[in-house]
N, C-alpha and C positions, 0 to 999 in steps of 0.2 A: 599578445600582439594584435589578434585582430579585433578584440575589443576594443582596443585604441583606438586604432585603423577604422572601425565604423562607429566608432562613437557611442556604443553600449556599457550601460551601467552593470549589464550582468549579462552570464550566456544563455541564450534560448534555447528553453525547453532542456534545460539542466537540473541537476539535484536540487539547487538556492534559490530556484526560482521558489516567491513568494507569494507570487498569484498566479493560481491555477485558472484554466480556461474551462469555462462552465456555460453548458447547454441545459443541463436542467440532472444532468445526472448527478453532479456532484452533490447539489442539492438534495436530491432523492437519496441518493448513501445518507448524507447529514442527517435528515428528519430520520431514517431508519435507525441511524448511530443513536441519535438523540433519544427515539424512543428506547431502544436495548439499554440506557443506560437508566434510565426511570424502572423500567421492568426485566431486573438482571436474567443473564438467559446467556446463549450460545447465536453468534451470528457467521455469516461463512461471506467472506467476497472472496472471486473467482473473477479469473479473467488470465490472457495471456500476458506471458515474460514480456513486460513493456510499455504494458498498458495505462502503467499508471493506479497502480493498487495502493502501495505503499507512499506514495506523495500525497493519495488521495487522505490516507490515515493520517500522516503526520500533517497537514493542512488541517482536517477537522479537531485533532486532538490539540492542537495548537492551540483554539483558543478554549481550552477546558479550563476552568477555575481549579488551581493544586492544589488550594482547601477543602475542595469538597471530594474530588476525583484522585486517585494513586495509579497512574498508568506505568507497567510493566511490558516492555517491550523484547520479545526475544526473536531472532534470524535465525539462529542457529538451530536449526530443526531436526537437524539428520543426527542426531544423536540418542542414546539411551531414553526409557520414561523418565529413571530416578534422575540421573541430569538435567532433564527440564522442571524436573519438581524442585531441585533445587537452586537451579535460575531464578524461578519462581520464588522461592524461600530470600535469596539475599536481596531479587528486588524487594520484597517487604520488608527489609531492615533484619533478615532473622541469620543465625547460624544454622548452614544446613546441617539436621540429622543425618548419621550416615545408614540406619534402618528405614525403608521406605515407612513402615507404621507409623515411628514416629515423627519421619518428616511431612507426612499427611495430615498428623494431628497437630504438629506445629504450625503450618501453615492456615487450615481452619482455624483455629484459637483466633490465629494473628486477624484471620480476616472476617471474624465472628465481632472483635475486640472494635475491628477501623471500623463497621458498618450500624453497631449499636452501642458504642463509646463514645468514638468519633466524630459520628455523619462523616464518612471518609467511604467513600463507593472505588471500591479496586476494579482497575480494567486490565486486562492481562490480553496483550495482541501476541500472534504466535501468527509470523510470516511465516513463506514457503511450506505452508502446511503440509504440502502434497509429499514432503520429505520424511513427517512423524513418523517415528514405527509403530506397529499393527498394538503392540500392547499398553501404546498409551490412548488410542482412541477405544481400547475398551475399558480404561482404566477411568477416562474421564468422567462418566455416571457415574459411576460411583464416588468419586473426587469433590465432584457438586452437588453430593447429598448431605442438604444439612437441616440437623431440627427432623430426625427421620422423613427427611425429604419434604418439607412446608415449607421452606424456605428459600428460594436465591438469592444469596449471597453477592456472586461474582461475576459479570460480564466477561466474558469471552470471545475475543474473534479471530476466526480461521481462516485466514488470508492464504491462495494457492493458487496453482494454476489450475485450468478446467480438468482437468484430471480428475481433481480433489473431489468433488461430487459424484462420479459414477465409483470410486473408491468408498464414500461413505454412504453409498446405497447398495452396499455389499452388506447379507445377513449377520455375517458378523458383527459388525457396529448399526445393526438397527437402535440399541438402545442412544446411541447418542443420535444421532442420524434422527431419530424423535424428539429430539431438545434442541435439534435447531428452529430457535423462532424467529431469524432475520435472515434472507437469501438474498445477496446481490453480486450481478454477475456485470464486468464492464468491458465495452466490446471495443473493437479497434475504429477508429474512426475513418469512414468506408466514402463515406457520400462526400463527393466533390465540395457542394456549397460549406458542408460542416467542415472539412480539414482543410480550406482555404480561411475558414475563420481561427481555425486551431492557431493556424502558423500566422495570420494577422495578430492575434490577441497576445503572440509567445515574444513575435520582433516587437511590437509595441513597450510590451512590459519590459522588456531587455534594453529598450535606450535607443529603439529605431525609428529614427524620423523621415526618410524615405524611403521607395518603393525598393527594394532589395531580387526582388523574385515576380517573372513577367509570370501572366497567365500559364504560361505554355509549364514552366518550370517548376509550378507550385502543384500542376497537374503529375508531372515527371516525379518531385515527391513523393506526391500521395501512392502511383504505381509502387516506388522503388520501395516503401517503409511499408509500406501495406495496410498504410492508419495507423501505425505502432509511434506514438509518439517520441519512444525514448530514441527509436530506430530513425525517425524522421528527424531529430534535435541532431544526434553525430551526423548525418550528414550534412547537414546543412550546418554545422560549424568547422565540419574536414573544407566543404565548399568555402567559406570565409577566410578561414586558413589559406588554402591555394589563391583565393584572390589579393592576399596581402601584396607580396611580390611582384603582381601584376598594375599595380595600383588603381584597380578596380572597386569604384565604391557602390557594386549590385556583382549578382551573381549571372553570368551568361548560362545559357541552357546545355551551353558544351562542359563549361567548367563544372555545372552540376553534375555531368552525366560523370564525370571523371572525379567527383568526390564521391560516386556512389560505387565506383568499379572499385575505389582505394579501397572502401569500407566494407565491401562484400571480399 
């Protein structure tokens, strides 16, 4: 209804948005992504619930060529090693083993087979990292040893909240915790001028042809979401919502303050 109501082809700062808002950062993940995928390896993005981690990924992997690249996407983190191993095994087309040995060596074969058969480069992202349990990040060295270790195979990356990093700088996982060759961490957007452009660049791409949010309001934002963009998008679509009925075509500074009380 209130996409109607303001005349938006999509809602801002929502999961469909198609174009991400980029100050130089995203770009910097891309050329990082880009390189890990030239020289396979292990990369870790970090950053808080909201941040914008996982848009970031599916934006960049979106436009990856699926002749040459097999991307493997798993969420589901909180569960067993062997369950993710064999996440891993069906994304590549395979029948999981139900012995971990042999589902380790079914899976290398398979990705031994796409990278010097094929030219098929597998990328395996593994969200909410900070969820894995403790015996799959010691299990991963050894996992991506191949060719008695001359080889990387597989691009990896470990998406989590900041947690994830003082977790895998515990002596336990030094051996992986040493195979990370890509570290990007993406922070909330803090400074006035950059999160007045956030939410310029989010009503634009959304179908917004005027001024929706006075100075004063777009400031009130930035306080109440803390730079969190997914936190800053619900309210400011709860605030559209309540201005429907109103027949309001901009958001007042009060009607803000009261989409933000709903949402908290």
């Amino acid at each position: 209804m209130y996409r109607q109501h303001f005349g938006l082809s999509s809602a801002p700062l929502d999961k469909d948005s198609t174009s991400l808002w980029d100050d130089g950062k995203l770009a910097h993940l891309k050329e990082r992504f880009d390189w890990l995928l030239q020289s396979p390896g292990i990369g870790l993005l970090t950053g808080e619930p909201g941040v914008g981690k996982t848009a970031a990924l599916r934006h960049i992997t979106r436009s990856l060529n699926p002749h040459r690249h097999q991307i493997i996407y798993t969420a589901e983190s909180d569960f067993g090693r062997i369950d993710l191993y064999r996440s891993l095994a069906r994304g590549l087309g395979l029948e999981p083993s139900y012995r971990r040995a042999y589902l380790w060596r079914d899976i290398k074969q398979r990705i031994t087979e796409l990278v010097q058969n094929r030219q098929l480069q597998p990328l395996w992202i593994i969200d909410e990292s900070q969820n894995l349990p403790p015996e799959f990040f010691r299990d991963l060295p050894a996992f991506l040893n191949f060719a008695m270790d001359a080889r990387d195979l597989l691009t990896v990356w470990l998406a989590g909240h900041p947690s994830l990093v003082s977790l895998l700088e515990r002596a336990p996982y030094a051996a992986l915790y040493s195979r990370i060759q890509v570290r990007v961490h993406l922070t909330p957007v803090l400074e006035r001028e950059r999160f007045a452009q956030l939410i310029g660049h989010a009503l634009n791409t959304a179908g917004c042809t005027h001024t929706l949010l006075s100075d004063s309001g777009i400031e009130q934002l930035r306080e109440a979401s803390r730079g969190i963009p997914r936190q800053a998008g619900r309210i400011l679509r709860n605030a559209m919502r309540l201005a429907v009925p109103k027949g309001l075509n901009h958001i007042p500074d009060d009607l803000l303050q009261r989409a933000i009380e709903e949402v908290r």
